[in-house]
N, C-alpha and C positions, 0 to 999 in steps of 0.2 A: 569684346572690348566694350565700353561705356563711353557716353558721352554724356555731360551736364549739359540740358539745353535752359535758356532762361528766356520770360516772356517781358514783354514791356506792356503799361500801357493799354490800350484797346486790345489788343493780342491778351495779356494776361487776363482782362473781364471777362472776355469772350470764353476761355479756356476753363476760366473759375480758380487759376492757378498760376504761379508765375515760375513755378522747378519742377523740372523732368529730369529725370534719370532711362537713358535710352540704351537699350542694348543693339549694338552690333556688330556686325562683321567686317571681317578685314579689307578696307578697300571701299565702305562706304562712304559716301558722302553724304552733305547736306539735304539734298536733295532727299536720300536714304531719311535723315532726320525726322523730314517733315513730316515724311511718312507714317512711320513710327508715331510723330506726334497726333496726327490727327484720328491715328488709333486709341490713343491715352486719352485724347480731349474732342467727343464728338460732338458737342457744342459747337467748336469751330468752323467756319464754313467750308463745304467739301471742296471747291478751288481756293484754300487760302493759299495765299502766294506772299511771304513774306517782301513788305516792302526794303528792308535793309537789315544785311546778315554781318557779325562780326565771330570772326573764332579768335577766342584766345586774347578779344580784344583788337585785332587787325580785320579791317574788311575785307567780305570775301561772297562767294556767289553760291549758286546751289551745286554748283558742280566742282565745289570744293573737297579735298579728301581728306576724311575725319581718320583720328587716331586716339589712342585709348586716354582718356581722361580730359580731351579736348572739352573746353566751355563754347557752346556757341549761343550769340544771344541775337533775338530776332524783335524790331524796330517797328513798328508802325511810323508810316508816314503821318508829318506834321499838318492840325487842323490850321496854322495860322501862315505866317509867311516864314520862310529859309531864302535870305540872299543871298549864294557867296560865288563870287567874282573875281578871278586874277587878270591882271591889267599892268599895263604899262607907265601908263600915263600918271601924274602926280594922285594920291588919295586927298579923295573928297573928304576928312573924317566928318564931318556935318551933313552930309548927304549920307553916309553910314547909320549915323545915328537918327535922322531922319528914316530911312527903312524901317526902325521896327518904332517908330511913335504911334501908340494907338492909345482911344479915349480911354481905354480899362487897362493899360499900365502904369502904374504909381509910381514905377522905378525904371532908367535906362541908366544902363552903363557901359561906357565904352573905355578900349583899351586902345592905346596909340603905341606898337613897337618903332621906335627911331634908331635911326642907324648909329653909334657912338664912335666915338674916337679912338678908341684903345682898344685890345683883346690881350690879354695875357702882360701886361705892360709893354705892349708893341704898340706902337703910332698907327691909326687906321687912315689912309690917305683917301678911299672909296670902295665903295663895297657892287658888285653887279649877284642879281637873282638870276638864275636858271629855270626852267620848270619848260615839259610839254605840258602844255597850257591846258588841253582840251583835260589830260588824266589827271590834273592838278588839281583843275576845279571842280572834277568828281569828285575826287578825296574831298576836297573842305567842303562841300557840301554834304557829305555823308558825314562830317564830324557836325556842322550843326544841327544833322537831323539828329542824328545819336544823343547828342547836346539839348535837344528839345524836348524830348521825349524824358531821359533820363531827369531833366529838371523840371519836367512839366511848364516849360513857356510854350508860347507859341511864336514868337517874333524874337528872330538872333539872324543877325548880315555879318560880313565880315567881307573885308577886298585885302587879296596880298597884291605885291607890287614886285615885278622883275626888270630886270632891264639893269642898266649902271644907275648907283643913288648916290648924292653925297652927303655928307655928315650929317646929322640931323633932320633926312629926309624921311616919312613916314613908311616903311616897310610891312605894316601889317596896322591893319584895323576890325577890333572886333567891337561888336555893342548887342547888347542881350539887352531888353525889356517882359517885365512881369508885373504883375500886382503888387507885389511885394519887395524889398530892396535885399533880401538873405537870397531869394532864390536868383536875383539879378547879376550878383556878383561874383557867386560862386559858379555861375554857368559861366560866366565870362571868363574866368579864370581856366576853369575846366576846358573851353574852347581854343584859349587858347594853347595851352596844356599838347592839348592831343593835335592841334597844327601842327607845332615846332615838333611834334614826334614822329606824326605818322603821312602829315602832307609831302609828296614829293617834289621839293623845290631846293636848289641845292643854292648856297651860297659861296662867291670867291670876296675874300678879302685882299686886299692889296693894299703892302705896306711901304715903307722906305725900303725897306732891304730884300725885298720879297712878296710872294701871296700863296692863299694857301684855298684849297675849295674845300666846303663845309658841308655835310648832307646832314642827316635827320639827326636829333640833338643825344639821342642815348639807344641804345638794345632794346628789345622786348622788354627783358627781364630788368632793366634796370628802369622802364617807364613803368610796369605795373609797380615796381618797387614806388615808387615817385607820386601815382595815384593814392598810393594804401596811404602815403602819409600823409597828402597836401589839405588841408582846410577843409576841403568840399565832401572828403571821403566822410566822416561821422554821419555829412545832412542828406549824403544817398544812402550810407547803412540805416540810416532812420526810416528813410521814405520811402526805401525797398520794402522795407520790413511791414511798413504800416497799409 
């Protein structure tokens, strides 16, 4: 069987390349991958140790078990700052946006999700978040490193918020800064994209007549649908390529 392996970043200079084509056997893993890679790319250094692995798009570790046509793409850790935080208590969005202000970013942008009144023409009377906190905040943090890398910033925070909230209370805060305001806000969009996808935080809404609990917002297959079409996809088929 094969795997596509793909480089980001410091990983792909390093390598001189950023697509691998890997052959192996049944019941490999990542792990198996790396292997293999540092046989294709001996530029690399002999302990390289990928710092964040995704297959297929979902994060995953070296002792992940690969299957025939699996994509696995490997991340370099970010040179600037990654804040991300699940918390209880009300968001600060100005202390978010504050984390990533630095002298050499021209552009910040933040996104504020608020909790709304209605889902489906149902009356929303209050909404409470779920999440084991600790594996929560891994996940959003592996989305902003993925996030940094893929758009080349160095500075994106982001705080979700659990607990019971009422209408119009800030449920999610992200802010991405760069040099420039294209790569600003399509990271931001992108982040929060792959939260509401792949973060594990479950939401209950509760209405007059009832509540219902809510977990991640679509399938696999219908978020990469979602990616290939959203704004952001043209400016990383660009900056892949280039």
């Amino acid at each position: 069987m094969k795997a596509h392996l793909r480089l980001f970043a410091t990983y792909r200079d390093q390598a001189g390349r950023d697509r691998f084509e890997l052959a192996l056997e049944d019941g490999d893993t990542v792990a198996r991958a790396v292997e293999l890679l540092l046989d294709e790319a001996p530029s690399l250094p002999r302990d390289f140790t990928p710092h964040l692995i995704a297959v297929n798009e979902e994060f995953a570790n070296l002792a992940y078990p690969l299957q025939d046509g699996d994509e696995v793409a490997l991340y370099p850790p970010v040179s600037g700052g990654v804040d991300a935080r699940v918390v209880s208590e009300r968001i600060d969005v100005g202390s978010v946006t504050d984390a990533v202000r630095q002298p050499g970013n021209g552009a910040i942008v933040t996104f504020e999700g608020t909790t709304r009144d209605s889902t489906g023409g149902r009356r929303v009377l209050r909404l409470e978040y779920e999440a084991h906190v600790s594996m929560a905040e891994k996940v959003l943090g592996q989305v902003l490193q993925e996030t940094a890398v893929r758009f080349g910033i160095d500075d994106i925070a982001a705080r979700h918020r659990i607990g019971r909230l009422n209408i119009g209370d800030v449920s999610l805060a992200v802010a991405a800064a760069a040099p420039h305001r294209p790569e600003a806000f399509l990271a931001t969009q992108y982040a929060v994209d792959r939260i509401k996808h792949v973060v594990p935080v479950w939401k209950r809404e509760s209405f007059e007549d009832g509540e219902v609990w809510v977990g991640v917002a679509c399938d696999p297959v219908t978020h990469a649908q979602h990616q290939a079409e959203a704004p952001y996809a043209a400016f990383l088929a660009e900056r892949e390529a280039r």
